[in-house]
N, C-alpha and C positions, 0 to 999 in steps of 0.2 A: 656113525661116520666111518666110513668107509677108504680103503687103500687099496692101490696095487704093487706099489713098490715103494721103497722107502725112499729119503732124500739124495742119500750119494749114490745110489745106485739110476735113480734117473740122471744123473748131472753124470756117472760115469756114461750112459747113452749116448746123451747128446754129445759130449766130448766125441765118440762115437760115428754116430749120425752127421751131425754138425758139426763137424771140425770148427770150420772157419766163423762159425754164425760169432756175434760178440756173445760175452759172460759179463761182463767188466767195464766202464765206460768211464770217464771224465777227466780234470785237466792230466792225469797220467797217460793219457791215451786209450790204448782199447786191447783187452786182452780178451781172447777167443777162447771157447771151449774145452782146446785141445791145450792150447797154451794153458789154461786154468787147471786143468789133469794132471799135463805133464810136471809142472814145478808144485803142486800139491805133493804129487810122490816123491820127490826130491827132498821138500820140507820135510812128510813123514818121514826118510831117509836118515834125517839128522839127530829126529829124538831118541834112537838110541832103543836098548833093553827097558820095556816097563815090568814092573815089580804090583804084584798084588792084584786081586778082583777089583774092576770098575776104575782103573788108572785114571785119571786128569793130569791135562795139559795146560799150562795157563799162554792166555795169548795177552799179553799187554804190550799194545801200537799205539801212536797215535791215530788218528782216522787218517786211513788208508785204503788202497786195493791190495794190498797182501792179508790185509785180516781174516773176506773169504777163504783164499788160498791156506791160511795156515788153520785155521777153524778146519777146514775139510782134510788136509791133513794129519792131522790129529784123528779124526774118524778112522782113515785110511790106518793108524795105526795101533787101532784098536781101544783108542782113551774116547773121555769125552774133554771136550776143551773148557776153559775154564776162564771167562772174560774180567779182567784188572783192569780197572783204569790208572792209567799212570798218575793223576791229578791225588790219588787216596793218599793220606800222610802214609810216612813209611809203616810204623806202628800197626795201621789196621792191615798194610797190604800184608804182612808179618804173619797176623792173626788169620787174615785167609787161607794164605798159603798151607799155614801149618793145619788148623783145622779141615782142612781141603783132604791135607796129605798130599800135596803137591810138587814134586822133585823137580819139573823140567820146565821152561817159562820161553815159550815166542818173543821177542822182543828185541829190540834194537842197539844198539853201540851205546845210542846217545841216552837210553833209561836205563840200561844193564845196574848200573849205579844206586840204583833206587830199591833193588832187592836183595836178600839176605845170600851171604856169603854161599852158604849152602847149595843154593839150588843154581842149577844147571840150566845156563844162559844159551838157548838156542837164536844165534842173529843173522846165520847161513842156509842155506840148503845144502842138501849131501848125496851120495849117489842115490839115485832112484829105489823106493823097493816095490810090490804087487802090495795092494791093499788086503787089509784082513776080511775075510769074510765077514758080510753084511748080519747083524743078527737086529731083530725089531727090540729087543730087550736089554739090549746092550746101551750103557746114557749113551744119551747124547750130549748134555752139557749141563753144567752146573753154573748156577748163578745165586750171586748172593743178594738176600735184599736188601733194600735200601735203609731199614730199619725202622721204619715207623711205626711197627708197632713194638717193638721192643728190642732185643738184641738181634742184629743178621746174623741168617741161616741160610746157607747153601743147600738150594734146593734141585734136587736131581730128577731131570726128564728125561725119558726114554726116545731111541728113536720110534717107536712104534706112536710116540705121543705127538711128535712133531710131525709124523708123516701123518697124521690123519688131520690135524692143524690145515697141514699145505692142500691138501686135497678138498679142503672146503675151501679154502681159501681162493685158490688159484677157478675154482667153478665160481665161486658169488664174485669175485671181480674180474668176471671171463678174462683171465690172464693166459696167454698163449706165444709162442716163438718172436714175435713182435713186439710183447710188451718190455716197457721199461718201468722199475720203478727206482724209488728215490732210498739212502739211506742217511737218513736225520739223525735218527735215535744218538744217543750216548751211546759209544762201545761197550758197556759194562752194562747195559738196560736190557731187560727181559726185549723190550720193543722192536731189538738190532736182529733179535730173530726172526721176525717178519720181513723186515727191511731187505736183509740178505737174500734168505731162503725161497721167497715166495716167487721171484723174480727165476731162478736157478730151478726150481722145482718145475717151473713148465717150461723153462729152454727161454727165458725171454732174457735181459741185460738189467743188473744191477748202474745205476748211476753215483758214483762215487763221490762228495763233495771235499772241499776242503775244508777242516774245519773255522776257517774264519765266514763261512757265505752265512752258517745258521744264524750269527748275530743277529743280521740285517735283513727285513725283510722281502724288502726292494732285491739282495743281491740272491736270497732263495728262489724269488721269481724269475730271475733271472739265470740262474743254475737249470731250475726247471725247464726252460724253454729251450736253452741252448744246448742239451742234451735228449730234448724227446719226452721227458717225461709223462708218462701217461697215468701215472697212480702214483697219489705219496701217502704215506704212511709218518703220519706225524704225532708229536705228543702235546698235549692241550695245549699246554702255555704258546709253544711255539704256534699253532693256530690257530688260536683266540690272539696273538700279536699278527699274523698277517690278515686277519679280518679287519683287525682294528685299525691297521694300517691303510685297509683299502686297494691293494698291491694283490692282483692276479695274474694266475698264468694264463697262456694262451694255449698248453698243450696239456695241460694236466684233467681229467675227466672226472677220474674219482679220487676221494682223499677220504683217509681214512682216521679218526683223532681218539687219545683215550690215554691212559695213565694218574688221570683227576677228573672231578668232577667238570665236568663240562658246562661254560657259563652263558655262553653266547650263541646266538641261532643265527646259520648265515640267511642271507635273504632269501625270497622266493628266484631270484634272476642269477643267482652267483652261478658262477660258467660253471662249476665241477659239481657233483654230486656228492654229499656229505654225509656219512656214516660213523657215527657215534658205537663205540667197543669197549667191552668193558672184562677184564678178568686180571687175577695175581698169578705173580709168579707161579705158583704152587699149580698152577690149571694150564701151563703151557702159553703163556700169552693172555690168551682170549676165550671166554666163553660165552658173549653177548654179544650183536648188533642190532642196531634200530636200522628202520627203513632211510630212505632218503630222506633227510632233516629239512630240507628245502622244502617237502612235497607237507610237512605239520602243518596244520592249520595251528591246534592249540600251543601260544608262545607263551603263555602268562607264567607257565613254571620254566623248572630247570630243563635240558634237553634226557631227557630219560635213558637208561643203560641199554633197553629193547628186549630182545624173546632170546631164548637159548641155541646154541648152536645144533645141528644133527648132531646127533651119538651123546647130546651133553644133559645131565639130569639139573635142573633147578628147585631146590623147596627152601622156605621162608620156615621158621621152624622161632617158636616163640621161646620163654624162661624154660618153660616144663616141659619141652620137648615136642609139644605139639604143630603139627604140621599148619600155616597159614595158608586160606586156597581163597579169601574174601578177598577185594580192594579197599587201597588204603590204611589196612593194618599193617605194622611194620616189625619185623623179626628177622633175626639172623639169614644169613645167605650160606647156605650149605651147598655142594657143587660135587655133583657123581660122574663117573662114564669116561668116554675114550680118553681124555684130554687132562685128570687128575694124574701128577706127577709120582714119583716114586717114595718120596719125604724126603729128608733134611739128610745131610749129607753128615753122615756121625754122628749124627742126634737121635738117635733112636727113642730114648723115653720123650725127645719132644714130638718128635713124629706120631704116638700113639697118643697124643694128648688133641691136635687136629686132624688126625688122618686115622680112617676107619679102613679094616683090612677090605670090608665089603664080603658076596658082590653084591651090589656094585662099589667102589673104590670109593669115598666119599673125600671132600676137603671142608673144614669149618673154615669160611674166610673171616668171621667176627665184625663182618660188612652188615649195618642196619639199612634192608632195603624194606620197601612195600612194588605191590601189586598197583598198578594204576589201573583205571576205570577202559582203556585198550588192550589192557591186558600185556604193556610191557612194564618191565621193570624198575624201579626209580632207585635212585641211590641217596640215600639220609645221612651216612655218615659212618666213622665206625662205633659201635659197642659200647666202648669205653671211651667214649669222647663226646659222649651228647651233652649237651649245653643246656641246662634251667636255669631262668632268670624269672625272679621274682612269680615263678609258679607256674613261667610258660614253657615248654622246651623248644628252643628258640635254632635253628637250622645258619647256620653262619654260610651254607650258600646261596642260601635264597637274598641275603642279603648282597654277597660278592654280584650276582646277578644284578639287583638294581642298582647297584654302582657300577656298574662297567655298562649299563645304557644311557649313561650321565656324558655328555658330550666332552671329549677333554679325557677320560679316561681308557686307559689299553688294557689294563689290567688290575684288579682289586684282591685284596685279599683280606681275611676277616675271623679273625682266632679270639678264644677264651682264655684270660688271664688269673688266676687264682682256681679259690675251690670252696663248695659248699657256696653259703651266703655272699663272699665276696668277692665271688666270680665277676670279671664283667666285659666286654667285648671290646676287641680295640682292630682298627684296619690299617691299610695302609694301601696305597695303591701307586701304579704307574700308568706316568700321564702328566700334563699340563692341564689343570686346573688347582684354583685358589679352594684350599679346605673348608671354608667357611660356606664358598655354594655348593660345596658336594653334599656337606651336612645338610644343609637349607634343604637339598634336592630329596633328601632320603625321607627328610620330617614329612615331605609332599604322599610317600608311599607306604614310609613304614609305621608302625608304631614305638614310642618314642623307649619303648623298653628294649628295641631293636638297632634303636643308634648306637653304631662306636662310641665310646666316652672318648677314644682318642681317634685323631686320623691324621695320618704323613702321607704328604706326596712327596714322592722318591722320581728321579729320573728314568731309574730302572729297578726293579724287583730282583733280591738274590734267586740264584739257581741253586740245586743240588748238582749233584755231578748226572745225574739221570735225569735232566733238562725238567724238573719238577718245582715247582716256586717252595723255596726254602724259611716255612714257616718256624721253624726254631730255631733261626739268626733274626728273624726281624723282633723273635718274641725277645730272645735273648738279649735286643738290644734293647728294649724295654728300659731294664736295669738300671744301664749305663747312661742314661738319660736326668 
């Protein structure tokens, strides 16, 4: 995978080139290229003397058109920025910050409050200064995950990781001066990196929503349309709800989905073209897409993760290290090449424990995938979370799948309760329908060691703050039941 120039240095161009073209779009108005430059330097202006190799910035907004702005600013002054959501109790943003090593914070009047005495509340711009020289090895931003597999870690990518990202990126969804695309993601999501950048990378307009449109999905269609959109970049949940909804645009072409396992196949007729993505933090975004999911014939499984990016190494590698090359066998997901990130931000002995010096650079994502009989990808689960019942090992999205073909339902969900022998499956799902025919529906498909022992319909399924259905509040409530 290949580059010619890194991210701020094309967007310094076009600022350039094209003053006037938009950067920027939606109910805030429309900020131009130059305008996007010029108050970039301004904001890096404000943060001041940084201390130490590899500096972060934190940016925590609400969703905004200044978040760009202050993200690229921070580049400009030589840090990488460092995405908080304001939503985190105080306690973990704490734990960030400090772990980060993080002195200086983007952020506004109205959340200043929410962070620790110490650090240095940037809410203004200041005079202008020249940007620091571009280097490909210098981060680019650190983000922290979401913790699902265990404690979050601040993971550090480089620009030289993101510009080879945007360069595939912006060829396979011919993104060019014209395009617009949409920014959904959560501010604090690996995902907001494509949202942003890919739009800015080839000179096209970000579309900025407010964060009340995501709810609804009638009013995302409508964001879409009324802005131009021509690509959206979304995470499953939020489009497996506007499938399920039935609610399109009329200007969106391609869409892009991924962050979970993907449960729903749009039709053969849906107006946009659907592309399933798959990769962690630790790899830059992405390092998989399937073809166009409209153009499958085979529905009967889940929607598959697809083939590897350019510049990206894929191998399936079993208990004993051995490399899987058959279909159908399923073994760990190891991930090499341009797009593995730099490791964990102060965790060094964790970084040697998934991340090989190389070359080439390898990441252990601890993802149980297999090879299918096309030769793309399929995603099983992770590692440490395979599910046996009663002697079968039993895949809980194969099951979310035929519950969200059950009329009445938007969205399902399908988790393991206990351990060893008395494990047992419990779902829940969002939607209008009576549990008792959901069940009825599944005995029709599944075997009966695969039915939930329990099933709630919920009005709406919890989120995490990374727009991710939040399976350990519904398990949690379990409990309290």
């Amino acid at each position: 995978m290949k580059y010619a120039k890194l991210v701020p240095q094309l967007i310094e161009g076009w600022a350039t080139t094209r003053p006037d073209a938009p950067a920027l779009v939606g109910p805030h108005g429309v900020t131009t290229y130059a305008e996007l430059w010029e108050q970039a330097t301004a904001w890096a202006g404000a943060i001041g003397e940084l201390a130490g190799p590899d500096p972060v910035v934190g940016v925590m907004r609400s969703r905004d058109a200044l978040i760009p702005v202050v993200q690229l600013a921070a580049w400009m002054a030589g840090a990488a920025y460092l995405p908080l959501d304001p939503s985190l109790p105080r306690g973990r943003l704490e734990t960030i910050l400090r772990e980060a090593g993080c002195r200086a914070v983007f952020t506004t009047d109205e959340l200043r409050h929410l962070l620790p005495d110490h650090i240095v509340t940037i809410t203004r711009p200041a005079a202008a200064i020249a940007p620091m020289p571009w280097d490909p090895e210098r981060l680019a931003y650190v983000i922290y995950t979401s913790g699902s597999t265990g404690t979050p870690k601040g993971v550090e990518i480089e620009h030289r990781n993101l510009a080879a990202l945007m360069h595939w990126y912006r060829d396979f969804y011919t993104l060019g001066q014209d395009s617009r695309t949409s920014m959904f993601s959560n501010v604090a999501f690996d995902c907001l990196v494509v949202d942003v950048w890919a739009a800015l990378h080839a000179g096209g307009a970000v579309a900025v929503p407010e964060q009340s449109v995501l709810s609804d999905p009638h009013e995302m269609a409508r964001f879409l349309d009324e802005f131009g959109v021509q690509h959206s970049n979304m995470p499953t949940a939020m489009f497996e709800r506007l499938l399920a909804a039935g609610v399109q645009s009329t200007t969106v072409r391609t869409i892009e989905t991924g962050s979970e396992q993907l449960r729903s196949w749009p039709a053969p007729d849906y107006p946009a073209a659907v592309y399933n993505a798959y990769g962690p933090t630790e790899a830059t975004v992405q390092v998989t897409i399937t073809g166009d999911l409209r153009t499958y014939r085979q529905r009967n499984s889940l929607p598959p993760l697809g083939r590897p990016l350019p510049g990206v190494e894929i191998a399936l590698v079993d208990s004993s290290g051995t490399t899987i090359t058959e279909p159908g066998r399923s073994g760990e997901l190891v991930i090499s090449g341009d797009l593995v990130g730099r490791g964990y931000r102060n965790r060094p002995e964790l970084t040697l424990v998934v991340f090989t010096a190389g070359p080439p650079r390898a990441y252990r994502t601890g993802d149980l995938c297999r090879w299918n009989a096309d030769g793309e990808l399929e995603y099983l689960g992770r590692i440490d979370d395979q599910v046996q019942l009663t002697g079968y090992r039993v895949e809980p999205g194969e099951i979310e799948q035929q519950m969200m073909r059950v009329p009445g339902v938007r969205l399902a969900v399908v988790a393991p309760v206990g351990e060893g022998t008395s494990v047992s499956l419990h779902a829940w799902v969002e939607g209008e329908i009576e549990p008792e025919k959901l069940t009825a529906a599944l005995r029709e498909n599944l075997p009966e060691y695969m039915v939930p022992v329990t099933l709630k319909v919920l009005d709406q399924l919890p989120m995490t703050v990374n727009g991710k259905i939040d399976r350990r509040e519904l398990v949690a409530a379990l409990g309290t039941v």
